[in-house]
DRENRO-373737 format. One record per atom (N, C-alpha, C, CB): residue in one letter; y negated, x negated, z negated. Coordinates in pm, whole numbers, plus 50000, padded with zeros to 5 digits. Glycine has a CB too. Layout:
<dovos>
AYXZ ...
</dovos>
This chain:
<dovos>
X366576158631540 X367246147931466 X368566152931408 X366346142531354 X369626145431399 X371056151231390 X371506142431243 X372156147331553 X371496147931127 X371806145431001 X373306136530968 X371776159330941 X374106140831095 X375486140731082 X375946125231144 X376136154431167 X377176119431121 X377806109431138 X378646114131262 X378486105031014 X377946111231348 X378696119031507 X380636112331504 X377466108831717 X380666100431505 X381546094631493 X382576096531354 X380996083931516 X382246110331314 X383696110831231 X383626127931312 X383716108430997 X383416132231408 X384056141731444 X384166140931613 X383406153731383 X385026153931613 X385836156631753 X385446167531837 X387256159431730 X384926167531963 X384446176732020 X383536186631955 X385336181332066 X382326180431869 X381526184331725 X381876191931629 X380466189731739 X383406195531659 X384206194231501 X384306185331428 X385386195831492 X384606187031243 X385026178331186 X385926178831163 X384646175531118 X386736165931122 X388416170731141 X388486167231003 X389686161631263 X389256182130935 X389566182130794 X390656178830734 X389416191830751 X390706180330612 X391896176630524 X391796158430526 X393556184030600 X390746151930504 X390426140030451 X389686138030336 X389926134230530 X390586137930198 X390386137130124 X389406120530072 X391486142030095 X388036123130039 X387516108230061 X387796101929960 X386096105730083 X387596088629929 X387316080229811 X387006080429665 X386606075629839 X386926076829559 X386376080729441 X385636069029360 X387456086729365 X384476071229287 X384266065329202 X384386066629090 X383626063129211 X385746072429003 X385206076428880 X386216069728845 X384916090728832 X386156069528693 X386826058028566 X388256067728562 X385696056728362 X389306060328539 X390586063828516 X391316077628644 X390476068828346 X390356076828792 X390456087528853 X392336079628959 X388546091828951 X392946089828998 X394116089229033 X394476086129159 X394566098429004 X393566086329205 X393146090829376 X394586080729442 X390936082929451 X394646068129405 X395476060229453 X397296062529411 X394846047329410 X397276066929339 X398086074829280 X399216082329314 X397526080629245 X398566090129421 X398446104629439 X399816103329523 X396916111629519 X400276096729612 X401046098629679 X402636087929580 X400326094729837 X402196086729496 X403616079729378 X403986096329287 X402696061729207 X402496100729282 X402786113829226 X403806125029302 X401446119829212 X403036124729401 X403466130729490 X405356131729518 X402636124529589 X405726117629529 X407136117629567 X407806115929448 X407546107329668 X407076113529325 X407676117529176 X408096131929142 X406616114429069 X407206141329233 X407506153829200 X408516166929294 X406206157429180 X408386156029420 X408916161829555 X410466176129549 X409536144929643 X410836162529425 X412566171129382 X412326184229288 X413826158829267 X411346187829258 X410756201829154 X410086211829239 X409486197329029 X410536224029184 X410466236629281 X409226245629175 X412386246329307 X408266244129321 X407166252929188 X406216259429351 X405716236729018 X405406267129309 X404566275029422 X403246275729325 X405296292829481 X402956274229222 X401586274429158 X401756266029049 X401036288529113 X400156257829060 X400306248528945 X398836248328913 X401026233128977 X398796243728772 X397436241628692 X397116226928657 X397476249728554 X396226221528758 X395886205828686 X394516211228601 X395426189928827 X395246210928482 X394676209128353 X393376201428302 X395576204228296 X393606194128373 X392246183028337 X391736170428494 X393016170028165 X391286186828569 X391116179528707 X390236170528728 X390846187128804 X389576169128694 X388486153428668 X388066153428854 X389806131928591 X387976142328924 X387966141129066 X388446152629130 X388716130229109 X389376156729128 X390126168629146 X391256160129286 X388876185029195 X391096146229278 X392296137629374 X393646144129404 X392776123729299 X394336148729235 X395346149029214 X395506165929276 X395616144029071 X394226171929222 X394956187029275 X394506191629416 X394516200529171 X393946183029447 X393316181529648 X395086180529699 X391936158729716 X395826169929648 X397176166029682 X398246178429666 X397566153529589 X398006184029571 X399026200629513 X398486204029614 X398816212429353 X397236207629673 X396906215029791 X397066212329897 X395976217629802 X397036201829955 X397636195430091 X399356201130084 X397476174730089 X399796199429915 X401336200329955 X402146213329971 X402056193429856 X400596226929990 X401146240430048 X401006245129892 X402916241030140 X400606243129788 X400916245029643 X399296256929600 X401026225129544 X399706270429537 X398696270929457 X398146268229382 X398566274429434 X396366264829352 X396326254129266 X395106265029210 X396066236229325 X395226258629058 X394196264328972 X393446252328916 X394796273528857 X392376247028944 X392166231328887 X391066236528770 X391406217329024 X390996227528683 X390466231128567 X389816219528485 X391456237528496 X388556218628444 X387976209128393 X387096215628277 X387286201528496 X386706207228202 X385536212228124 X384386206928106 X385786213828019 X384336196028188 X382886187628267 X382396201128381 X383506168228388 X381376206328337 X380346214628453 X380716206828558 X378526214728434 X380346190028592 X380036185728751 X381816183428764 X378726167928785 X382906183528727 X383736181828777 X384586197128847 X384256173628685 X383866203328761 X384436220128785 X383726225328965 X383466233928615 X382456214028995 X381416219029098 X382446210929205 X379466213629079 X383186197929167 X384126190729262 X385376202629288 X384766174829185 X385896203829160 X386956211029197 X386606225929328 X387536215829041 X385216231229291 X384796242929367 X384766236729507 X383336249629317 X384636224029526 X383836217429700 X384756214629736 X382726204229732 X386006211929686 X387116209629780 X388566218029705 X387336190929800 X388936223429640 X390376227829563 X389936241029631 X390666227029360 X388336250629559 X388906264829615 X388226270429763 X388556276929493 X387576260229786 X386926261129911 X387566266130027 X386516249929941 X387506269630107 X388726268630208 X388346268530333 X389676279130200 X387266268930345 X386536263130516 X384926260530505 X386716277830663 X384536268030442 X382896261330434 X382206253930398 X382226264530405 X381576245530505 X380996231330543 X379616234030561 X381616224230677 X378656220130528 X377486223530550 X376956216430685 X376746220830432 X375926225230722 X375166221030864 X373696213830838 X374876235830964 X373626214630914 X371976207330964 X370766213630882 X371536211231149 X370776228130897 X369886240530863 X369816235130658 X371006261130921 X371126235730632 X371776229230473 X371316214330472 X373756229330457 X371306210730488 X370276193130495 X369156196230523 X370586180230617 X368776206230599 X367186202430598 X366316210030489 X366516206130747 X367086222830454 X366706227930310 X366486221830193 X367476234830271 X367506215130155 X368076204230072 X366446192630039 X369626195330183 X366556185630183 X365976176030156 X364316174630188 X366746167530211 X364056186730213 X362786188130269 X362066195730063 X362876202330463 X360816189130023 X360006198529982 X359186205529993 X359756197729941 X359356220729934 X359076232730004 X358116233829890 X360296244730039 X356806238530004 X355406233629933 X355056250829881 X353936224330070 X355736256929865 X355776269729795 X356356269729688 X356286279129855 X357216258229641 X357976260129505 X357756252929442 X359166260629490 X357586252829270 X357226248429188 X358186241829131 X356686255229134 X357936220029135 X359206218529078 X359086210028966 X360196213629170 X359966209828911 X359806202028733 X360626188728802 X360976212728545 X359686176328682 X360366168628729 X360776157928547 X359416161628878 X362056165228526 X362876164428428 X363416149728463 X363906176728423 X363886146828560 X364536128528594 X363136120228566 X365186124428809 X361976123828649 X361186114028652 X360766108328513 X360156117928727 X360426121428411 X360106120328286 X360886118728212 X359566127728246 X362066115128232 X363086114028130 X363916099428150 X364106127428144 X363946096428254 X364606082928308 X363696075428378 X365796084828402 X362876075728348 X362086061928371 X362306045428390 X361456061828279 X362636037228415 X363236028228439 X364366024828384 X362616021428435 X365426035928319 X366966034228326 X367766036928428 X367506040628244 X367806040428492 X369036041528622 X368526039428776 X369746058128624 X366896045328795 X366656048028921 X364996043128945 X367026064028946 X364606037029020 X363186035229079 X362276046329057 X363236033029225 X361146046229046 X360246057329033 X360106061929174 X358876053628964 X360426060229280 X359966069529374 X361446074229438 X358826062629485 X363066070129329 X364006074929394 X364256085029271 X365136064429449 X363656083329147 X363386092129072 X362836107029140 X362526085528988 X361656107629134 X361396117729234 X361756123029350 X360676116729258 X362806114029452 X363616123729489 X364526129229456 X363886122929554 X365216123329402 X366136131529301 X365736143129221 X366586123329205 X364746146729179 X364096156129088 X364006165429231 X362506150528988 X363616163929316 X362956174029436 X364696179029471 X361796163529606 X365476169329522 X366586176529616 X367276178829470 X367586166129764 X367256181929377 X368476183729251 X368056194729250 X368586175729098 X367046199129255 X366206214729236 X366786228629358 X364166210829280 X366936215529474 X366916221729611 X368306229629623 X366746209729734 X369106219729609 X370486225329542 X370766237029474 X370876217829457 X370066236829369 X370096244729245 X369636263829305 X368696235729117 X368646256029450 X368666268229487 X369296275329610 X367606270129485 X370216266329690 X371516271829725 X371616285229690 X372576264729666 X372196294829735 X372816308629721 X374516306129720 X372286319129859 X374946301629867 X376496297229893 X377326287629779 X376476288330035 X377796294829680 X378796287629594 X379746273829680 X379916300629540 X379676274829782 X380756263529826 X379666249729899 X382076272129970 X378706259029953 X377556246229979 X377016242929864 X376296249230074 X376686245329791 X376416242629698 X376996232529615 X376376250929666 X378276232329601 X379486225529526 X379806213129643 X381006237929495 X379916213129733 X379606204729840 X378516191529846 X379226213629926 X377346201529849 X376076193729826 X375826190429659 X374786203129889 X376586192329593 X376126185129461 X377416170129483 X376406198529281 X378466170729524 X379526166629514 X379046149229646 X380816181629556 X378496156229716 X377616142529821 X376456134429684 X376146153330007 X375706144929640 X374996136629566 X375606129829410 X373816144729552 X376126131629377 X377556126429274 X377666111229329 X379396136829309 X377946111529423 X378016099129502 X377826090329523 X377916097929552 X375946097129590 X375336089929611 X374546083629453 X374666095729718 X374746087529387 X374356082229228 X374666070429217 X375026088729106 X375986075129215 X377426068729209 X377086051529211 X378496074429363 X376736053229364 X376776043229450 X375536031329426 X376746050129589 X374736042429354 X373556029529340 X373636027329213 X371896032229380 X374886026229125 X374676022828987 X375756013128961 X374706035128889 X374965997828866 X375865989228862 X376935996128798 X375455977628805 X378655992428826 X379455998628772 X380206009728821 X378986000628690 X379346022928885 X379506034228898 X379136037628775 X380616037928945 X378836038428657 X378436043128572 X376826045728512 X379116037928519 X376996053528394 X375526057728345 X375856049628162 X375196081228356 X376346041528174 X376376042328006 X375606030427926 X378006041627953 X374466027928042 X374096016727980 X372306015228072 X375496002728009 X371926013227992 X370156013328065 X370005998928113 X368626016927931 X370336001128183 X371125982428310 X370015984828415 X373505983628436 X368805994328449 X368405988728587 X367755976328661 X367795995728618 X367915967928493 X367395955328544 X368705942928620 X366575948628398 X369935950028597 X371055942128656 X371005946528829 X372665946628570 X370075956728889 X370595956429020 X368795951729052 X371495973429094 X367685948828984 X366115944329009 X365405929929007 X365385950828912 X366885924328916 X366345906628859 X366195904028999 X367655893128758 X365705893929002 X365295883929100 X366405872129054 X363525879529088 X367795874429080 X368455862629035 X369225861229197 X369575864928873 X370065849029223 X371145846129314 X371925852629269 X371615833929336 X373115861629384 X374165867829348 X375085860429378 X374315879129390 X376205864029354 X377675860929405 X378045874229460 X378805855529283 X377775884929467 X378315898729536 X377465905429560 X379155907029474 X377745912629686 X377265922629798 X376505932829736 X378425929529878 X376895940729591 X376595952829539 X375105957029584 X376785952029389 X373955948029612 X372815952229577 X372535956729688 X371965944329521 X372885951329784 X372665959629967 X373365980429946 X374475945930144 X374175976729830 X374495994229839 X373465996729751 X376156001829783 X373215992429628 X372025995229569 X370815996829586 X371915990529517 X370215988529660 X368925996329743 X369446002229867 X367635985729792 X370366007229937 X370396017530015 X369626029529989 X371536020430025 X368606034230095 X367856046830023 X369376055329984 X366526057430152 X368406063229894 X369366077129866 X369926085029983 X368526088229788 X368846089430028 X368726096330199 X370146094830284 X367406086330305 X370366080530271 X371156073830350 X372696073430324 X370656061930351 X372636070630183 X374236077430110 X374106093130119 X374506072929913 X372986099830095 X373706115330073 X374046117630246 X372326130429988 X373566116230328 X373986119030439 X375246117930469 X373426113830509 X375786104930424 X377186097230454 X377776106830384 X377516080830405 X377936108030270 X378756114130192 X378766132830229 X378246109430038 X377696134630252 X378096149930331 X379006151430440 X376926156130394 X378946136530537 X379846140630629 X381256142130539 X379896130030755 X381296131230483 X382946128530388 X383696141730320 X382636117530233 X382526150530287 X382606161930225 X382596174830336 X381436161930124 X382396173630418 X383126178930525 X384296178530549 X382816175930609 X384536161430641 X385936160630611 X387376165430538 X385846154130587 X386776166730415 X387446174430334 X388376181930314 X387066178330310 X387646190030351 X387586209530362 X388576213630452 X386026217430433 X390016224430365 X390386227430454 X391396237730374 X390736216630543 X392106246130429 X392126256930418 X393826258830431 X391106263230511 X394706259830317 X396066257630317 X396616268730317 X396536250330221 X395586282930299 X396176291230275 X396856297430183 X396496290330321 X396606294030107 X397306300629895 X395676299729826 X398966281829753 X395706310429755 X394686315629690 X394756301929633 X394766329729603 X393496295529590 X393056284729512 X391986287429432 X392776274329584 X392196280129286 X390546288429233 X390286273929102 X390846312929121 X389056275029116 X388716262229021 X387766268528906 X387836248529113 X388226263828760 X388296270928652 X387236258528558 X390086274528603 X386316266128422 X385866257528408 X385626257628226 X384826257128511 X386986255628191 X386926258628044 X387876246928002 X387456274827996 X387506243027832 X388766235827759 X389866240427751 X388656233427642 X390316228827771 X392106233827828 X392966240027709 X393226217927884 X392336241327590 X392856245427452 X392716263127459 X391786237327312 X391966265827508 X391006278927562 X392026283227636 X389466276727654 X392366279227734 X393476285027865 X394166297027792 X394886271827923 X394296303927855 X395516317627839 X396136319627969 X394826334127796 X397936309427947 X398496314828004 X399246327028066 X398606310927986 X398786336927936 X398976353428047 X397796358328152 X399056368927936 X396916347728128 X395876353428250 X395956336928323 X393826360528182 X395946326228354 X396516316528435 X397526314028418 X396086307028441 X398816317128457 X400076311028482 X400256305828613 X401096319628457 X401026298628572 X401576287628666 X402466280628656 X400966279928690 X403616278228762 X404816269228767 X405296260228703 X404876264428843 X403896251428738 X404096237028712 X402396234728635 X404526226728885 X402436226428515 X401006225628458 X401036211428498 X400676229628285 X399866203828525 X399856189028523 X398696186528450 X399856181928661 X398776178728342 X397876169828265 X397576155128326 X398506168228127 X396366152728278 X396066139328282 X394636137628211 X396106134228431 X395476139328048 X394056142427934 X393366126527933 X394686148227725 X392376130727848 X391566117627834 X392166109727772 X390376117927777 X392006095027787 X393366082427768 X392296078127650 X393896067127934 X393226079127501 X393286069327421 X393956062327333 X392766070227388 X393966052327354 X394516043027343 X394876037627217 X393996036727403 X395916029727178 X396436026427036 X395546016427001 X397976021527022 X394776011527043 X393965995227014 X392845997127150 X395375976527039 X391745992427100 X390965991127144 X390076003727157 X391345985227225 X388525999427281 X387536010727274 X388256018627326 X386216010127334 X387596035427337 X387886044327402 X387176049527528 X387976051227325 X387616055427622 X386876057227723 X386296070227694 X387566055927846 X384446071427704 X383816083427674 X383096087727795 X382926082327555 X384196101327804 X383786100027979 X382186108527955 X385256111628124 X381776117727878 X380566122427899 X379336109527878 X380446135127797 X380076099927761 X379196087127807 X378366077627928 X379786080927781 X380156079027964 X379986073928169 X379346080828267 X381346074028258 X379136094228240 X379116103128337 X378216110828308 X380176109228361 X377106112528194 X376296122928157 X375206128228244 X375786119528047 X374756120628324 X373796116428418 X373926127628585 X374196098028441 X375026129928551 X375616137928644 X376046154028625 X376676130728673 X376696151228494 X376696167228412 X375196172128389 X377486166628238 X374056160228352 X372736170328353 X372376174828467 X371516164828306 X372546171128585 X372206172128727 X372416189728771 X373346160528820 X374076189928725 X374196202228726 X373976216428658 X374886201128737 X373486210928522 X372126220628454 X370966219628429 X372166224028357 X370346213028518 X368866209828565 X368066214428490 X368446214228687 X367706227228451 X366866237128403 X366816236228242 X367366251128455 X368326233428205 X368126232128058 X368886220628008 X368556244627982 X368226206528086 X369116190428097 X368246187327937 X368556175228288 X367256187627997 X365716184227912 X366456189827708 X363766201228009 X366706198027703 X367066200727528 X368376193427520 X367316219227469 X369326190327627 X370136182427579 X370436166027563 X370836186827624 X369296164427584 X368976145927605 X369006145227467 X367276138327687 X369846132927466 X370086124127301 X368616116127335 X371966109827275 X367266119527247 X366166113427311 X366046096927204 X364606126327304 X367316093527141 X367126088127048 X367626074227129 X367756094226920 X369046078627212 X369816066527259 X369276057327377 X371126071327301 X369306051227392 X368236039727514 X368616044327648 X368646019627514 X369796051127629 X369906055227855 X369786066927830 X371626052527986 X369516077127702 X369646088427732 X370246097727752 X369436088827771 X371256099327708 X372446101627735 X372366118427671 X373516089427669 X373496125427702 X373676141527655 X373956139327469 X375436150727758 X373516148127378 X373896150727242 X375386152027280 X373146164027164 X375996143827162 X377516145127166 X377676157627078 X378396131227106 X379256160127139 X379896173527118 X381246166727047 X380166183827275 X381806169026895 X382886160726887 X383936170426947 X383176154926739 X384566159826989 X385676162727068 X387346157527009 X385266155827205 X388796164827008 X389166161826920 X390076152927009 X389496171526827 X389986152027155 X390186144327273 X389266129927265 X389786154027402 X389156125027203 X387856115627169 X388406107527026 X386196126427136 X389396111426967 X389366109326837 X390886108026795 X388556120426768 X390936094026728 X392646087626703 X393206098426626 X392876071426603 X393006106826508 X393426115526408 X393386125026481 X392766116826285 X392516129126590 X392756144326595 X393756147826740 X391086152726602 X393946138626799 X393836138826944 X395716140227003 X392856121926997 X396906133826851 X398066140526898 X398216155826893 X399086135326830 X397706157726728 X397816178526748 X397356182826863 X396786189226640 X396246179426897 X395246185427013 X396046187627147 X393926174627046 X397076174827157 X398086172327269 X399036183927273 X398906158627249 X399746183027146 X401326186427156 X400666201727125 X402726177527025 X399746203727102 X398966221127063 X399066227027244 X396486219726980 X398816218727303 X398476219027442 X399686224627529 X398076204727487 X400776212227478 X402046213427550 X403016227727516 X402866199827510 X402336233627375 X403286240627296 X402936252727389 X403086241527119 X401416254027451 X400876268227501 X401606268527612 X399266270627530 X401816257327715 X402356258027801 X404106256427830 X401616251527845 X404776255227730 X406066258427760 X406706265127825 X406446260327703 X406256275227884 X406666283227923 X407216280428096 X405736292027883 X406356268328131 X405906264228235 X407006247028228 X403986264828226 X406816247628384 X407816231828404 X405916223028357 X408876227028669 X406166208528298 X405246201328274 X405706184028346 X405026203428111 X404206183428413 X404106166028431 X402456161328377 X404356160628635 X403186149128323 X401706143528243 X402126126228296 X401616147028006 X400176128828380 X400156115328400 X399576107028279 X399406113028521 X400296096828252 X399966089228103 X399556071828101 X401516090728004 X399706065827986 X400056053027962 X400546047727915 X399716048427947 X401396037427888 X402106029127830 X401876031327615 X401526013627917 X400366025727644 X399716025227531 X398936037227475 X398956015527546 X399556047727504 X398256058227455 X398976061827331 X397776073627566 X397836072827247 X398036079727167 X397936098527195 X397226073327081 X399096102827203 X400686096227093 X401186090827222 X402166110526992 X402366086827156 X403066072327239 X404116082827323 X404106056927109 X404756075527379 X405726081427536 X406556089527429 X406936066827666 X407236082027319 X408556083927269 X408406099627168 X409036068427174 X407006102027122 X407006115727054 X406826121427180 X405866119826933 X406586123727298 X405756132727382 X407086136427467 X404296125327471 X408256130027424 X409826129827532 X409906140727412 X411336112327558 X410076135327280 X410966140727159 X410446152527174 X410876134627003 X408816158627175 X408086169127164 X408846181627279 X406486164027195 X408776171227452 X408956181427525 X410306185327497 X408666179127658 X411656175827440 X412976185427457 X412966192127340 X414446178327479 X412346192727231 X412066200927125 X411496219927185 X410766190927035 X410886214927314 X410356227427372 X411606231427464 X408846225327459 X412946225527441 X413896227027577 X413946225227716 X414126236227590 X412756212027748 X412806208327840 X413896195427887 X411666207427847 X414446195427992 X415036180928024 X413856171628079 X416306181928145 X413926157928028 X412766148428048 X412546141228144 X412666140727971 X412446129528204 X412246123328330 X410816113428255 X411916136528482 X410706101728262 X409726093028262 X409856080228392 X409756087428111 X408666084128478 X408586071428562 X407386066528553 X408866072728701 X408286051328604 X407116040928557 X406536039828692 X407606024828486 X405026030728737 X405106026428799 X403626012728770 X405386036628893 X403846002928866 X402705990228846 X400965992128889 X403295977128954 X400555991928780 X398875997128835 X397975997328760 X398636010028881 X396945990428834 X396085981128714 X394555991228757 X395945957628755 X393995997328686 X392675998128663 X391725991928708 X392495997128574 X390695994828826 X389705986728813 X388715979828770 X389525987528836 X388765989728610 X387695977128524 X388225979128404 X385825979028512 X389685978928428 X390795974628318 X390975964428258 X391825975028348 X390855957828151 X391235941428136 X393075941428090 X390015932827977 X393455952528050 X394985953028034 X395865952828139 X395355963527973 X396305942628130 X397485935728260 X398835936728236 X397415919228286 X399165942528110 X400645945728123 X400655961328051 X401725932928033 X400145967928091 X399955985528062 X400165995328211 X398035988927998 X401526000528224 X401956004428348 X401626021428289 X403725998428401 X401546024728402 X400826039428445 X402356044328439 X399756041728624 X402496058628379 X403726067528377 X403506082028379 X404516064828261 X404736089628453 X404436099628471 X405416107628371 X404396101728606 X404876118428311 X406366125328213 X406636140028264 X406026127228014 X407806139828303 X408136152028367 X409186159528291 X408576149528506 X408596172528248 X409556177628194 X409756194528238 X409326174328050 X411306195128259 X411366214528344 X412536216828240 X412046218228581 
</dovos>
């Protein structure tokens, strides 16, 4: 039996450097090529995306011949940045799927999802697979299959959750017995099986090998020491908040996925109080209207040294006009471009996406 999507390869190669799709909140992916020719006229050979999230933006530094250091402080985004930023040819096979998804009646496995998420996100018998192949993973040896195969199952989560998200104990929005108006629920009961497969091929695709040392880093960006990461060009794209209104809490959205990748010790960090379950919060000063300009311009001050672009918003905090004043205060010349682009589960219709470039 052949695991693989015959029809995305060539003479049973896969043909790489296809960067796939994304599901995540405020991710750039579409972006990438406005970025791209925003930055075309700046001369740099190593750069640090700062807050690689998807890692869209620094997949693109890497396609563009660029050394890249990508850097997150989400565990599962640091495992993205590892499956495609420092990867540089290794793909998984057949032998890697059947490890994965087979349980191996010699090993003893805990089942932390089943007992812990019980009818918030997942079925009881997709519960338990998930508990079996999350384990399977975990016991991977190959750092890049590994980061690979967590990065397919990311996905496939992904994919069966109204939203793309975890921030809400909703599994009765994809179970009612109501009439729909949209398709979603045919991806929603898709077995698991069936997305992780897909998405391994995608994660193949991927993979490819530009040739400049690449390395994916997994600390707060406040932490960084630029005498031991330097780099050309730094690119930000901190967590967006906003002058009015909620804030986006990405360990909120996404917790479900960061436990995935510490399996072993998910269980002491469950908020066992909140209804989906979610990770004990960590305050964050990225999270927070008072704390969150120092936290910025603390950021920008370490990196001066370095040319800077920050992808931003219209409406964030702090606003465009200190973050111009800040960078020529550091002796940079400035550059702000705009461009039109709406969020997919944005309700703000006149908030244009900007990039701030300063060398």
């Amino acid at each position: 039996m052949s695991f693989f999507n015959n029809e995305l390869c060539v003479n049973g190669k896969f043909q790489a450097g296809v960067f796939p799709k994304t599901r995540y909140q405020g991710s750039k992916y579409k972006l990438t090529k406005w970025i791209e020719d925003s930055l075309s006229t700046i001369e740099f050979e190593t750069v640090l995306d700062a807050f690689s999230g998807t890692s869209s933006v620094g997949y693109m530094f890497k396609s563009m011949g660029k050394s890249v250091i990508a850097n997150d402080k989400l565990q599962f985004n640091y495992q993205i940045a590892k499956a495609f930023i420092e990867n540089p040819s290794v793909t998984l096979d057949e032998k890697d799927l059947e490890f994965v998804l087979k349980k191996d009646p010699s090993f003893v496995y805990n089942n932390i999802i089943s007992n812990n998420f019980e009818g918030i996100y997942y079925l009881p018998d997709e519960n338990i697979w998930l508990d079996v192949v999350v384990q399977n993973i975990h016991r991977v040896s190959d750092e890049y299959k590994k980061a690979l195969l967590f990065w397919a199952l990311f996905q496939s989560c992904l994919s069966k959750r109204p939203y793309n998200l975890f921030h809400r104990n909703n599994l009765n929005v994809r179970t009612a017995d109501v009439k729909r108006t949209f398709g979603n629920k045919a991806t929603w009961d898709k077995p698991f099986e069936a997305h992780f497969l897909n998405f391994v091929t995608q994660a193949n695709l991927a993979v490819f090998d530009n040739h400049k040392k690449n390395k994916a880093v997994n600390y707060d960006v406040i932490d960084i020491c630029p005498d031991k990461i330097n780099a050309d060009l730094v690119y930000f794209d901190p967590p967006y908040v906003p002058q009015k209104g909620s804030l986006t809490m990405y360990m909120d959205f996404y917790h479900f996925l960061e436990g995935i990748t510490s399996y072993d010790c998910w269980e002491s960090k469950i908020d066992h109080s909140s209804k989906n379950k979610t990770i004990l919060k960590v305050k964050s000063a990225w999270e927070d209207r008072k704390l969150i300009s120092t936290e910025f311009f603390k950021c920008l001050e370490t990196f001066k040294e370095s040319k800077i672009a920050i992808s931003y918003r219209e409406d964030g905090i702090p606003n465009i006009d200190d973050i111009v004043l800040f960078l020529k205060f550091l002796g940079k010349a400035v550059d702000v471009k705009h461009v039109d682009y709406k969020y997919a589960l944005s309700k703000k219709t006149n908030v244009r996406e900007v990039l701030i470039v300063g060398v």
